[in-house]
Short mmCIF file of the C-alpha atoms (twelve columns), coordinates in Angstrom:
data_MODEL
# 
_entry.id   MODEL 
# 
loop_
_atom_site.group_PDB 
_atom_site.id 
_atom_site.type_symbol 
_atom_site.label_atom_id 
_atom_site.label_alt_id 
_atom_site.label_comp_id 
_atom_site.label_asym_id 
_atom_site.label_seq_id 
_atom_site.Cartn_x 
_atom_site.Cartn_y 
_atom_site.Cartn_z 
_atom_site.pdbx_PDB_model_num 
ATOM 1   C CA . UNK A 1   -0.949  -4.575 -4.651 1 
ATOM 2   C CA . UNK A 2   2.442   -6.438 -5.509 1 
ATOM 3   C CA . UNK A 3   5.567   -5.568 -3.568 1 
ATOM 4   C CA . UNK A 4   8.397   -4.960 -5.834 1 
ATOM 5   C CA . UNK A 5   11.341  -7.658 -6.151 1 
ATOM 6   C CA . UNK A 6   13.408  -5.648 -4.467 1 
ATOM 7   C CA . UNK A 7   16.036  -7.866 -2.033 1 
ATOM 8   C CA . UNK A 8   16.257  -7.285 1.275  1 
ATOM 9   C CA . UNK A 9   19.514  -5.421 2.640  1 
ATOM 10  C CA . UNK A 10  19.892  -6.152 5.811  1 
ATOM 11  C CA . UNK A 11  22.729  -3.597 6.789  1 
ATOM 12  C CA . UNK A 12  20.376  -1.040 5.437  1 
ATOM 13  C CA . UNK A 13  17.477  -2.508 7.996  1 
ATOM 14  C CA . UNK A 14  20.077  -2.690 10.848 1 
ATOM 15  C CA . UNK A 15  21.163  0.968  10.072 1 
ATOM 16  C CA . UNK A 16  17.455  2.225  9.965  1 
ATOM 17  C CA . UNK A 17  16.602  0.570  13.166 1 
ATOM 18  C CA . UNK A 18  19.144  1.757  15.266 1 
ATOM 19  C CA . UNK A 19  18.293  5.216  13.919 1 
ATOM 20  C CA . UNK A 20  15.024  4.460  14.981 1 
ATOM 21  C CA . UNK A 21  16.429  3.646  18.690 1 
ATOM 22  C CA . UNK A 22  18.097  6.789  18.748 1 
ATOM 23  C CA . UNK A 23  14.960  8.850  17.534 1 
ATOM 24  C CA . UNK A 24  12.590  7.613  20.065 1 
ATOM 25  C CA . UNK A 25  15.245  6.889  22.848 1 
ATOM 26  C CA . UNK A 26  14.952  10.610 24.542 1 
ATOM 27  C CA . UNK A 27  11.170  10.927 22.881 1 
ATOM 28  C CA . UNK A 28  10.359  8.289  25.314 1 
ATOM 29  C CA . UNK A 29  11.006  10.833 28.267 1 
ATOM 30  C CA . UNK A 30  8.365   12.300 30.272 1 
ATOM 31  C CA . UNK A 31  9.991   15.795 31.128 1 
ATOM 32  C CA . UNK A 32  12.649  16.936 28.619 1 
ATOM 33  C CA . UNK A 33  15.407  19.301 29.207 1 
ATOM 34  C CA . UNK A 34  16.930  22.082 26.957 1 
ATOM 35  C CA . UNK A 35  19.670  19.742 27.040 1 
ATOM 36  C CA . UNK A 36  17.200  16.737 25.561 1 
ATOM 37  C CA . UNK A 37  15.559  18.640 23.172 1 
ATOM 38  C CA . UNK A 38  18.624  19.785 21.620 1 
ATOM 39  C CA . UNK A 39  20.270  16.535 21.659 1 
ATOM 40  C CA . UNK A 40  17.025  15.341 20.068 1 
ATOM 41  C CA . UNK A 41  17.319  18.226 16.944 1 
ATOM 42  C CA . UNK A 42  20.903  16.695 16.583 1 
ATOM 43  C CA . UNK A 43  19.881  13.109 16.130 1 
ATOM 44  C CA . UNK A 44  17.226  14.201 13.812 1 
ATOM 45  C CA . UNK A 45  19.742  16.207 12.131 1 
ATOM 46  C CA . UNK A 46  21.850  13.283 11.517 1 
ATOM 47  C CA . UNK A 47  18.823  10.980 10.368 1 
ATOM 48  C CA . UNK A 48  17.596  13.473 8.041  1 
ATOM 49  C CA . UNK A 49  20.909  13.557 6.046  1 
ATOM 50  C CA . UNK A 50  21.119  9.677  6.270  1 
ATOM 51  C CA . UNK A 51  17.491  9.376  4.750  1 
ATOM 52  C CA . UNK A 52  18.095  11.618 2.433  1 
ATOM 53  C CA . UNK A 53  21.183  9.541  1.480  1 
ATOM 54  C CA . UNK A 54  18.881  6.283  1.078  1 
ATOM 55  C CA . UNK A 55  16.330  7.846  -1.112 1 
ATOM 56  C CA . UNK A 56  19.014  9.100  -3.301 1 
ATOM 57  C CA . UNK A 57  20.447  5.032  -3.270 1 
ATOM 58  C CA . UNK A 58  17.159  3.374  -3.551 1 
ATOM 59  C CA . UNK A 59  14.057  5.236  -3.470 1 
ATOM 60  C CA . UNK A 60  11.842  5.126  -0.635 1 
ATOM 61  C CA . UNK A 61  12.709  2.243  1.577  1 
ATOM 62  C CA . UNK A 62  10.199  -0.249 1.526  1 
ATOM 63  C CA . UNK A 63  8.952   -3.342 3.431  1 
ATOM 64  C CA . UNK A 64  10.575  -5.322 0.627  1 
ATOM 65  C CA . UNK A 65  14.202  -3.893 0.905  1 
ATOM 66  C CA . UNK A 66  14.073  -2.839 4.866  1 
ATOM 67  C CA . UNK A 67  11.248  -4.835 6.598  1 
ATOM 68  C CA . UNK A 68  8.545   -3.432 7.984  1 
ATOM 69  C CA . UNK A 69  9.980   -2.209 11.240 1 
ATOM 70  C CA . UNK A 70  13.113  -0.652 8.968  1 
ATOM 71  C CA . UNK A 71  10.298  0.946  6.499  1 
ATOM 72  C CA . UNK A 72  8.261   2.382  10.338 1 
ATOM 73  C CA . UNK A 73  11.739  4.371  10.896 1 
ATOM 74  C CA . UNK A 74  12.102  5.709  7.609  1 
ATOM 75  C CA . UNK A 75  8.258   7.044  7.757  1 
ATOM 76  C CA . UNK A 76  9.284   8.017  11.545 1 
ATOM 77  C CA . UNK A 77  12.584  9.945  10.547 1 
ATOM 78  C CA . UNK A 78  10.600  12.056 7.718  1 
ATOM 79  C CA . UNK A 79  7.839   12.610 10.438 1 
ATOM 80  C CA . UNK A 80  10.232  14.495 13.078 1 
ATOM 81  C CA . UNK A 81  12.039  16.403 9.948  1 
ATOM 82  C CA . UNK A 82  9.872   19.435 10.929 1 
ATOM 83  C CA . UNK A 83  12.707  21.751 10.506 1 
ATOM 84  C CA . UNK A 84  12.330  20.620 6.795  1 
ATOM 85  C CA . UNK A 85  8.957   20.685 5.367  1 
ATOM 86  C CA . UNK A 86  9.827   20.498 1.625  1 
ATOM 87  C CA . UNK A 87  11.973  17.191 2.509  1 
ATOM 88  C CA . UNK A 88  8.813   16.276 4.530  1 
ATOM 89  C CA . UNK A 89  6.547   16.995 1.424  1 
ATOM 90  C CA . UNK A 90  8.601   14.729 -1.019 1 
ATOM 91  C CA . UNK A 91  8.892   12.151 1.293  1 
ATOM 92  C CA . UNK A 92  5.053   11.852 1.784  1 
ATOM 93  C CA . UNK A 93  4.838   11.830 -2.472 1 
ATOM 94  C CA . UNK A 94  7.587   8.857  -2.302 1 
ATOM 95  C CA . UNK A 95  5.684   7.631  1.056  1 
ATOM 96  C CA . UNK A 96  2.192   6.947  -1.505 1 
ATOM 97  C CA . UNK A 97  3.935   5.577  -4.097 1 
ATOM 98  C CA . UNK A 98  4.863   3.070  -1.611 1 
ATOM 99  C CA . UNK A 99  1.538   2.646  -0.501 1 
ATOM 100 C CA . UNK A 100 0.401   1.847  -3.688 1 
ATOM 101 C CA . UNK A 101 3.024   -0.951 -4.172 1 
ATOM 102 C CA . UNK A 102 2.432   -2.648 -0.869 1 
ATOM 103 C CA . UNK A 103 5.885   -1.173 0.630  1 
ATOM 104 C CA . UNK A 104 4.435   0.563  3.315  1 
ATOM 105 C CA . UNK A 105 1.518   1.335  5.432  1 
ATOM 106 C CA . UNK A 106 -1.145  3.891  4.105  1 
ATOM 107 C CA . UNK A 107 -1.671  4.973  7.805  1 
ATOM 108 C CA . UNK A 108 2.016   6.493  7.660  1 
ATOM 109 C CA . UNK A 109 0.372   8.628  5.051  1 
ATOM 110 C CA . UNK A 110 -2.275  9.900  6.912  1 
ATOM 111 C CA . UNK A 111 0.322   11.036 9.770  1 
ATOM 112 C CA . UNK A 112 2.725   12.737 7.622  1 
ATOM 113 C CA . UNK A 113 -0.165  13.852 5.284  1 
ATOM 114 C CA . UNK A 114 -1.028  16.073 8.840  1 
ATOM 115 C CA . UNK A 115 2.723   16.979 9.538  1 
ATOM 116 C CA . UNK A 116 3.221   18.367 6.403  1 
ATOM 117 C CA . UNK A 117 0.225   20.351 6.552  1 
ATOM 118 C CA . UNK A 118 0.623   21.641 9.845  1 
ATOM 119 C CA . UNK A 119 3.893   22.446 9.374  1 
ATOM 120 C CA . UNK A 120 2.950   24.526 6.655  1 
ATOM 121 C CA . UNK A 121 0.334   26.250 8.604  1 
ATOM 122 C CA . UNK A 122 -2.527  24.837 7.929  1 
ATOM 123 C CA . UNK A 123 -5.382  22.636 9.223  1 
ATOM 124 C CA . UNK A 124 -4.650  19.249 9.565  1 
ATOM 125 C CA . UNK A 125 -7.003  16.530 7.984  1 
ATOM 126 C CA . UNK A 126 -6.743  13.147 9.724  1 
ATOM 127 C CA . UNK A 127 -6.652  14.518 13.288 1 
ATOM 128 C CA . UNK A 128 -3.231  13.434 14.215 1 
ATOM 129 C CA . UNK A 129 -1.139  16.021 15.469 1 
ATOM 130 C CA . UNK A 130 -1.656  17.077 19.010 1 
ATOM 131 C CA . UNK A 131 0.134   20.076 21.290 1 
ATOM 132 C CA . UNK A 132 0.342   21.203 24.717 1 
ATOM 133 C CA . UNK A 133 -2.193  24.024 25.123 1 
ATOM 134 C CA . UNK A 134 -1.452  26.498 27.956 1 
ATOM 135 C CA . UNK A 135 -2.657  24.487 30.848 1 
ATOM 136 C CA . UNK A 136 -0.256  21.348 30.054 1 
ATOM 137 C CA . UNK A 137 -2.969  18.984 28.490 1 
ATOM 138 C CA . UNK A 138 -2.666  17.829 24.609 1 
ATOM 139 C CA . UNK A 139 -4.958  18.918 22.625 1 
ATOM 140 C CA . UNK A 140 -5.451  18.688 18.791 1 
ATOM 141 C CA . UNK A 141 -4.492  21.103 16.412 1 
ATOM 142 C CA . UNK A 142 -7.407  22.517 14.100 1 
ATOM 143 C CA . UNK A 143 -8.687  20.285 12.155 1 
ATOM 144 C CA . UNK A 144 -10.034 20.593 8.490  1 
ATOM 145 C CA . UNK A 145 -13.638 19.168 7.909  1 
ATOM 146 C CA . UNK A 146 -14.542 17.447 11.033 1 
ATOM 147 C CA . UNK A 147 -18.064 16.229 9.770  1 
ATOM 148 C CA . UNK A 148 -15.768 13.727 7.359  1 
ATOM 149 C CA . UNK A 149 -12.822 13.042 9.833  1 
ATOM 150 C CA . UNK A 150 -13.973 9.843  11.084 1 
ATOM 151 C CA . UNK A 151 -14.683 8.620  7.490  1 
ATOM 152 C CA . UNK A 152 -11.397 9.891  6.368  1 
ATOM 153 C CA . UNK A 153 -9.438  7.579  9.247  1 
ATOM 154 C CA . UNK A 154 -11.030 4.753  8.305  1 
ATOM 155 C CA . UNK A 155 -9.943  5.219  4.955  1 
ATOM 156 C CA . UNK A 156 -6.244  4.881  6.321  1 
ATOM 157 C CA . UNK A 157 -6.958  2.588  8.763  1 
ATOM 158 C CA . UNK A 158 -6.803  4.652  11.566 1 
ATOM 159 C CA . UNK A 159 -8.587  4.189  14.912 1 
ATOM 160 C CA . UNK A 160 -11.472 6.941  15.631 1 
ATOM 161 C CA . UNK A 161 -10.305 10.136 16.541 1 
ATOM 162 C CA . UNK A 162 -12.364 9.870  19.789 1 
ATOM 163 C CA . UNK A 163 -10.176 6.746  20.591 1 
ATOM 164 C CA . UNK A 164 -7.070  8.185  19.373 1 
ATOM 165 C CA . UNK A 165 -7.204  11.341 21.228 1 
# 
């Protein structure tokens, strides 16, 4: 896999991390408010439309034009764009492409591979996507094919689902 000779822009990797820092900064929180969580729908809000901008600019943004922490917040932003699953679904098609050039990580895949999914009602395949069931504790949503989930993780460099969850 070649990267692409795309330059680095460094405003654009400064503008994706701070996004970043506001997307996880009230994430980070153990117990989240009304106030939080709607603060945190705004932020997204705002990141979505700025992504969306990007990929309209330069296609997805890669390791080779954002760095690898600037392409983690792009993969992170179209992870928490729940609200939008048909912007969630192109980004994962742009996300593989990617992949397949060396400008990202084909683990991202797997994760939004499962958001998209459950998002769109139905079983997830890679076992990432947990919830609070009704006693508090997180618990995986169903999952699609658990006799090849393990095999499947490896594929995309995942840890084991019994270590991951």
């Amino acid at each position: 896999m070649e990267r692409s000779s795309v330059e680095f822009n460094k405003d654009l990797h400064d503008d994706l991390v701070l996004m970043g820092g506001c997307d996880q900064r009230l994430r980070k929180k153990r117990d989240l408010t009304d106030e939080d969580i709607k603060e945190i729908e705004e932020v997204d809000d705002i990141n979505i439309e700025t992504l969306k901008k990007i990929i309209n600019q330069y296609g997805w943004p890669g390791i080779s034009l954002v760095g690898e922490d600037g392409a983690r917040v792009a993969w992170l932003i179209a992870q928490h764009a729940d609200k939008e699953v048909e912007f969630q679904r192109s980004c994962l098609e742009e996300l593989k492409k990617a992949v397949e050039r060396g400008e990202a990580k084909k683990e991202f895949v797997a994760f939004l591979t499962d958001r998209v999914l459950v998002n769109s009602g139905l079983k997830q395949i890679f076992g990432t996507q947990f919830h609070k069931d009704e006693t508090g504790e997180y618990v995986p949503r169903p999952i699609e094919d658990m006799e090849g989930l393990e095999a499947r993780r490896s594929e995309y460099g995942l840890d084991s689902f019994k270590e991951y969850s």
